[in-house]
VEXDREN-2710 file (C-alpha; in Angstrom, 1 decimal):
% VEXDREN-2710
k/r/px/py/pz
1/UNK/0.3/-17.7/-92.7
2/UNK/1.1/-20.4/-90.3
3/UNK/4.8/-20.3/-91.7
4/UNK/4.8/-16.7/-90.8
5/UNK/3.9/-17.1/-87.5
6/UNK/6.6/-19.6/-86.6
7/UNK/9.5/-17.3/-88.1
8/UNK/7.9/-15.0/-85.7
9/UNK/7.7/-16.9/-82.4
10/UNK/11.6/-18.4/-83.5
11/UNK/12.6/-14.6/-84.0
12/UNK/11.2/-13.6/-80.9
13/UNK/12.6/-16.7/-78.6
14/UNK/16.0/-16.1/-79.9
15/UNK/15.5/-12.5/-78.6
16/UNK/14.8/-13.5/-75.0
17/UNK/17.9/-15.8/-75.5
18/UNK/20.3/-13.4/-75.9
19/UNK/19.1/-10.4/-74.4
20/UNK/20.6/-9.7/-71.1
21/UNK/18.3/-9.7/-68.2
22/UNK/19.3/-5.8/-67.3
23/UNK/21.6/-2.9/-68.2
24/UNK/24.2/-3.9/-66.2
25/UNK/24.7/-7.4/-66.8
26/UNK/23.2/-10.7/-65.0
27/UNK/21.4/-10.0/-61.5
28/UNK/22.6/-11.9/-58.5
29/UNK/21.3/-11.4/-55.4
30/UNK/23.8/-10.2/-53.1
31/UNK/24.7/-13.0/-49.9
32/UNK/23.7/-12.7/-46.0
33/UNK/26.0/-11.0/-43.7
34/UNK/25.9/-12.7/-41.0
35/UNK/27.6/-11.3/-37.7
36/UNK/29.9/-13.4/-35.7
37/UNK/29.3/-14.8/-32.4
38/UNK/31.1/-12.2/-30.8
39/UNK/30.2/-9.3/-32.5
40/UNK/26.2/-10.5/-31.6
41/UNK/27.3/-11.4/-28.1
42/UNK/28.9/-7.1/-27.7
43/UNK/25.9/-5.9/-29.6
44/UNK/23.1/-7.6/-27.2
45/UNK/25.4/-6.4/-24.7
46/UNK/25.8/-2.7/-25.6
47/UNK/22.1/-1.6/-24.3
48/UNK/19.4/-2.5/-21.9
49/UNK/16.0/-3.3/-23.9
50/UNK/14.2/-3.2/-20.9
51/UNK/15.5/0.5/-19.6
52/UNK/16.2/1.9/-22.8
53/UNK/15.9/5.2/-22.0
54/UNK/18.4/4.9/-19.2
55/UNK/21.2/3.1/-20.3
56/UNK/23.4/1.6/-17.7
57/UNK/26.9/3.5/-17.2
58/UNK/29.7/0.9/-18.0
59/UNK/32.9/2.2/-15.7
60/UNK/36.3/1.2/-16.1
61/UNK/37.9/-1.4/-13.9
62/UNK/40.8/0.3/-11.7
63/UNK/42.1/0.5/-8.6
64/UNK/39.4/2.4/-5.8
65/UNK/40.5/4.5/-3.1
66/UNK/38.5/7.1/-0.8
67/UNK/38.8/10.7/-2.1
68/UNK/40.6/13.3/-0.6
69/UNK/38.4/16.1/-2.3
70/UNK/36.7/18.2/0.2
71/UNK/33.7/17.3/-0.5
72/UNK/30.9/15.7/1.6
73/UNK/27.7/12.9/0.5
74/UNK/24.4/13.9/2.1
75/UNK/22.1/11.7/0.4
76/UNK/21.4/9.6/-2.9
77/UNK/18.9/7.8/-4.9
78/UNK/20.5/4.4/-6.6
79/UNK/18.7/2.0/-9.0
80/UNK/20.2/-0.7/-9.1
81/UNK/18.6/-2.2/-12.2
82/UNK/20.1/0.5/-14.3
83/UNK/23.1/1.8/-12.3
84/UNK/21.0/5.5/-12.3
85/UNK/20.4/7.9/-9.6
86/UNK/21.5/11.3/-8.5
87/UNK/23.6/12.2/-5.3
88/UNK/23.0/15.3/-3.0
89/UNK/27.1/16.6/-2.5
90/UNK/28.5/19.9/-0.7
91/UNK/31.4/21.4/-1.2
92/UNK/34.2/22.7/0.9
93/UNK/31.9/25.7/1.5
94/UNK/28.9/23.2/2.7
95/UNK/26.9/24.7/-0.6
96/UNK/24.8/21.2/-1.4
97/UNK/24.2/20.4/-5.1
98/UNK/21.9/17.8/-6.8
99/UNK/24.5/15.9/-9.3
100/UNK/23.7/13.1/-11.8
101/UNK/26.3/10.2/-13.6
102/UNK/28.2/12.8/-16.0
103/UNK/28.1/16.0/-14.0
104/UNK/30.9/17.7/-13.3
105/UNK/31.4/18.0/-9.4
106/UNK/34.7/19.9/-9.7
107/UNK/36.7/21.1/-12.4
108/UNK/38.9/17.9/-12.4
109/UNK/36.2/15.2/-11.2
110/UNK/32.8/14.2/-12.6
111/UNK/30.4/12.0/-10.6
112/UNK/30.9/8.4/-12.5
113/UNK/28.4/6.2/-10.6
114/UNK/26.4/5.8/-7.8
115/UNK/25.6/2.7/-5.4
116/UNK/23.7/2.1/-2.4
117/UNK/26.1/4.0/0.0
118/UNK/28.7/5.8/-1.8
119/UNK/29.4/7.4/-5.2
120/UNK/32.5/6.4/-7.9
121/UNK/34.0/9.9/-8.7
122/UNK/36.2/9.8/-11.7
123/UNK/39.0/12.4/-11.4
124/UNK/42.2/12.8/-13.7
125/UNK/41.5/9.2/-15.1
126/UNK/41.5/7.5/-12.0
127/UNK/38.4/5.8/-9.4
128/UNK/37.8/7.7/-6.1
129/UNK/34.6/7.0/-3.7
130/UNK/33.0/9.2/-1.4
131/UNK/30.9/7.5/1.2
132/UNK/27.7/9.1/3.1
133/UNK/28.6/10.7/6.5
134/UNK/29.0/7.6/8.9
135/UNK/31.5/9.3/11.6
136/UNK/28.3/9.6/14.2
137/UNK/27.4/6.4/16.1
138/UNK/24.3/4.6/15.4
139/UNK/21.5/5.0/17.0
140/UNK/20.5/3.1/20.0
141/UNK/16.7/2.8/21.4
142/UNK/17.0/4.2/25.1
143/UNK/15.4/2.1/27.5
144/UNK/11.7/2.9/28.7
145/UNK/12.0/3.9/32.5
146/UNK/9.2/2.6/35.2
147/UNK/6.8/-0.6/34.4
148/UNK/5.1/-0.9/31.2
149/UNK/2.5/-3.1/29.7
150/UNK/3.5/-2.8/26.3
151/UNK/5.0/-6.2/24.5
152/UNK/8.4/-5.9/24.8
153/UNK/10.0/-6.5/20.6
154/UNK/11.9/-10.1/20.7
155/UNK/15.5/-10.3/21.7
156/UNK/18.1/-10.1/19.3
157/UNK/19.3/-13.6/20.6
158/UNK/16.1/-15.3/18.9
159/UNK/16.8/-15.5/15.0
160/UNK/13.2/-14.1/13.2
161/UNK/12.8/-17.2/10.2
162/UNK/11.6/-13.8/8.1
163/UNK/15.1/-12.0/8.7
164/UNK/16.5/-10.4/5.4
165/UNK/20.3/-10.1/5.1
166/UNK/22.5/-6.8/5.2
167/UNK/23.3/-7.4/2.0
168/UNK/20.1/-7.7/0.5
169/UNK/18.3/-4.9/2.1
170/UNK/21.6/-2.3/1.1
171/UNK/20.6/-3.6/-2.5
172/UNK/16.9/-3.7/-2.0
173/UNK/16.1/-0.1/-1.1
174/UNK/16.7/2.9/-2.8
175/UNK/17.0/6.2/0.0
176/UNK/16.0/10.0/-1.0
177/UNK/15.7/13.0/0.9
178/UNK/12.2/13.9/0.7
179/UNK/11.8/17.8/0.9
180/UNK/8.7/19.9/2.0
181/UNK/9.2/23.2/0.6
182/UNK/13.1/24.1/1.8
183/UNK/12.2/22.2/5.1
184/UNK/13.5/18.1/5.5
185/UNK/10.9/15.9/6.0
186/UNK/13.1/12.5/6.0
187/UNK/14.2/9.8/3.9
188/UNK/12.0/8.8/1.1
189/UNK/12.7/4.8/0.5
190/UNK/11.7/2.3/-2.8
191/UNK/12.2/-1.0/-3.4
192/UNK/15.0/-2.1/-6.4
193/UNK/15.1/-5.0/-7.9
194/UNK/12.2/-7.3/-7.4
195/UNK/11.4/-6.1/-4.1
196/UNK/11.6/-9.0/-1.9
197/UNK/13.5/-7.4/0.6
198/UNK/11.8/-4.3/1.0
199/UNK/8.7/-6.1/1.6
200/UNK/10.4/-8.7/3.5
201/UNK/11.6/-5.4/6.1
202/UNK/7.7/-4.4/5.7
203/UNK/8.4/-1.3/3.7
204/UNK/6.7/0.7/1.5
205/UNK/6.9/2.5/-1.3
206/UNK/7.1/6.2/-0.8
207/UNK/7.5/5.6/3.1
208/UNK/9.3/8.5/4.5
209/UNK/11.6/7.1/7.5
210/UNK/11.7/10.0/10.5
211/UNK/13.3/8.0/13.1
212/UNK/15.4/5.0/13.2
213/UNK/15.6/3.3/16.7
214/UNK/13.6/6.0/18.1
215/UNK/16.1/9.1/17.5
216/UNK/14.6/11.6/14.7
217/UNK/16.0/12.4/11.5
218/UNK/16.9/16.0/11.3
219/UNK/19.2/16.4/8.5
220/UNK/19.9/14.4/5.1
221/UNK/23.1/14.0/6.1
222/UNK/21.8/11.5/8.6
223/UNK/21.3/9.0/5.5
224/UNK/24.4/7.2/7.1
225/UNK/22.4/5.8/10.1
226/UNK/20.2/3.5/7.7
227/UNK/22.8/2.0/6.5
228/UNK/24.7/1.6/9.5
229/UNK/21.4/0.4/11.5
230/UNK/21.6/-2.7/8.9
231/UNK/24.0/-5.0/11.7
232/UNK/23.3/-8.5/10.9
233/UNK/21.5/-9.9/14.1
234/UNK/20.4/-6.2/14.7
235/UNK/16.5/-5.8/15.4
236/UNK/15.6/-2.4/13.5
237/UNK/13.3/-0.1/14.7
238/UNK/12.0/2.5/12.2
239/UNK/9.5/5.1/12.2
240/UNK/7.7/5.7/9.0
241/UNK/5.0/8.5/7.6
242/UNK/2.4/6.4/5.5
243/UNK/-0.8/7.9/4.1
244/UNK/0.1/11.0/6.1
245/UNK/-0.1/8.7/9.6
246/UNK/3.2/7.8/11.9
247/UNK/3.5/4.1/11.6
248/UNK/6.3/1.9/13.3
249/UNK/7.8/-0.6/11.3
250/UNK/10.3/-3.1/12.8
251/UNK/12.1/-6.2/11.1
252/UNK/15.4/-8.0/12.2
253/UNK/18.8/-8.0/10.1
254/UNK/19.8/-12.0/9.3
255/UNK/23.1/-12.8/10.9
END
């Protein structure tokens, strides 16, 4: 009996010896590909995992010049964390259409990008900008007439310690026309980025500017005064609705 059970057990490790593991031969696990450097660096690169749902427009470099399209830029909204927005353009005919990055503003141009006072307009394979209207002069504050007892705002000649630059305001606030109805109400402004200069101008968000340096804002395509207000060593006065009440808001552009 005991001789019969080690035939058995011999049989049955001999078996195990020379039985292959499966059907198709022995198993090996297959190796790790692992990407290169490069390839990781372009993939990371590709998308924005904190605005995935809005992925930043890559443009081509190229040579820029003004366009000669009749066309004209009445207002935009930029963000510039993700390169996004839309841009409020008329044609020839003064008809004004909301376009977005990818729309088609004439047969041979689409709107390719948008920044804080102009938009990239990518026509036959080659960069054109349109700026915002800026052929009327800035406004200027006129001078109150007769004595007054209201503090006068500092002169420009002393240097405010909380002055933001030009710069950093033109890539701090996002500008929208802000519409009641088919009437314009003014210029809706938000902060981009982290929002340092938009507080620093004491902004805030969902202010709607109706005057800049006293003068009201009648028409979007009066966007252009913002952005020509920002002078560096300029002292801007702006005129804001907040919480449905006028409010003046005044800060001074760093030299």
């Amino acid at each position: 009996m005991l001789a019969a059970g080690i035939v058995i057990a011999g049989v049955a490790l001999f078996w195990m010896v020379v039985t292959p593991v499966s059907p198709l031969g022995q198993w090996r696990p297959a190796s790790v590909n692992v990407m290169s450097p490069a390839a990781r660096s372009a993939l990371m690169g590709s998308f924005d995992p904190f605005n995935r749902m809005q992925p930043r427009p890559e443009l081509a470099a190229g040579p820029e010049r003004v366009t000669d399209l009749p066309l004209t830029l009445y207002g935009l909204r930029y963000n510039a964390a993700t390169g996004s927005g839309t841009a409020i353009i008329a044609d020839n005919d003064g008809e004004q259409k909301i376009f977005r990055i990818g729309d088609e503003v004439t047969p041979d141009a689409t709107l390719a990008g948008i920044a804080f006072d102009h938009v990239v307009i990518s026509r036959s394979g080659a960069r054109e900008l349109l700026y915002l209207d800026q052929s009327k002069p800035a406004p200027v504050a006129q001078a109150a007439t007769g004595p007054s007892r209201m503090p006068q705002p500092p002169s420009s000649d002393v240097i405010d310690p909380n002055a933001v630059s030009a710069s950093a305001l033109r890539g701090g606030v996002s500008v929208q026309p802000e519409m009641k109805g088919a009437s314009f109400a003014g210029l809706s402004v938000y902060p981009n980025g982290n929002g340092s200069a938009f507080d620093a101008a004491g902004l805030q968000a969902g202010d709607i500017v109706t005057a800049i340096g006293g003068k009201p804002i009648t028409s979007a395509g009066e966007a252009g005064s913002l952005v020509r207000a920002l002078v560096p060593g300029r002292q801007v006065s702006l005129t804001v609705r907040r919480d449905g009440r006028d409010v003046p808001v005044q800060f001074q552009v760093a030299p």
